[in-house]
N, C-alpha and C positions, 0 to 999 in steps of 0.2 A: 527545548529546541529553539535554536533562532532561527528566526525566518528573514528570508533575502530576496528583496525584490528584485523580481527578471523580465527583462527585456519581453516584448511580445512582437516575433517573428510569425510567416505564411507557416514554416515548418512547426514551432512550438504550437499554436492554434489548431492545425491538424492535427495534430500529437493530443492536445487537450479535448477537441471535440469526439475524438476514439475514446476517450478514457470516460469523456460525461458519458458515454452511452454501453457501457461496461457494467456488468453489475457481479464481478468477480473481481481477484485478480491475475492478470496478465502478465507474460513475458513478457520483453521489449521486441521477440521474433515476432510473438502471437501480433502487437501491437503495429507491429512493422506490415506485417501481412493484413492486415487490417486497413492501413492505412496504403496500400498495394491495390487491394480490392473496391476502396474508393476512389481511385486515379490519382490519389496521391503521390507524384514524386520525392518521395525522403528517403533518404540512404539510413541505411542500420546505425551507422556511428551515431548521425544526426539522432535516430529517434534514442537512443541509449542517453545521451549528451543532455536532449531536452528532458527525458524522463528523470533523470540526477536533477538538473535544474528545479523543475517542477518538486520533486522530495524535499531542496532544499526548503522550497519558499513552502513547505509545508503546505503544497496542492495536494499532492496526492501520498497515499502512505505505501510502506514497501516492506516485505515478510520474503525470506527464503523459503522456497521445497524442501522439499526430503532430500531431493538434489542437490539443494545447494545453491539454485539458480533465485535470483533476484524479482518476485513478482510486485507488480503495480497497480494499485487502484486506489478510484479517487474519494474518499471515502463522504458518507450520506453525513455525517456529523462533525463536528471544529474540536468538539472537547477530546478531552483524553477516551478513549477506550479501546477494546479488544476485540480478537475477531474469531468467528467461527468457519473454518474451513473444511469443504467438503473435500476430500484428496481422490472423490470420483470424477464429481462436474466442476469443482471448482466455486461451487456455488458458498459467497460468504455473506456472513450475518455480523452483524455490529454490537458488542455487548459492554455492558459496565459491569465492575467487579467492583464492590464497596467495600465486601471485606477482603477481599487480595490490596486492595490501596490501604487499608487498616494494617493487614498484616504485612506490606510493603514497609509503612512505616516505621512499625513497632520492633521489625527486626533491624533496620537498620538503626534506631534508635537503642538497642541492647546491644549494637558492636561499635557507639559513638558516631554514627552517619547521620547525615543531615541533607537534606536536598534532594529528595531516593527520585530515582526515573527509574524504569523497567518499559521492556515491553513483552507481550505475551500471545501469542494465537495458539488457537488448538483446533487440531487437527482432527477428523473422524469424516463418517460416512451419513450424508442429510437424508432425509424420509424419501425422498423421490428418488434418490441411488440404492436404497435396500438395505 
């Protein structure tokens, strides 16, 4: 992934100071409402607009629901890894997979691929939701 350096706007900062204090991830509504509840004036385009900007420059990382909708957060580590998602609270955890990168490579390596990227979250229900 290339990262792109962005600009640092009143709205992008409020947009990023919700996301440091996040320990899930979030919609851009959740987000917005968030940023509602701190007397923050941003409009919804705006927060959608900065949260894309912030993914590109690889601030924060971003996984679809079940739904289909786009969640955000900013995540605890820079290197490559994967996440654990509770599809109760929301609640995620950060993991490395050594041999899914093994076997990332070694199949793309039996159909002539080179350069493998993936991404992966898994989804289930964490001890404190039951």
């Amino acid at each position: 992934m290339t990262e792109t350096p962005i600009r640092t706007t009143r709205q992008r900062r409020a947009v990023a100071a919700v996301m440091d204090d996040l320990d899930r991830f979030a919609s851009a509504r959740e987000i917005h409402d968030a940023l509602r509840d701190r007397g923050e004036s941003v409009g919804l385009s705006t927060v959608y607009r900065n949260l894309q900007a912030l993914a590109d420059a690889a601030e924060v990382d971003q996984l679809r629901n079940d739904e289909g909708e786009v969640l955000y957060r900013r995540c605890i580590t820079d290197n490559h890894h994967h996440h654990l998602v509770c599809r109760e609270c929301g609640r995620t955890v950060e993991v490395q997979g050594p041999a899914l990168e093994r076997w990332v490579e070694q199949v793309g390596a039996e159909h002539g691929f080179r350069q493998m990227a993936h991404t992966l979250e898994l989804f289930g229900t964490c001890d404190q939701c039951g």
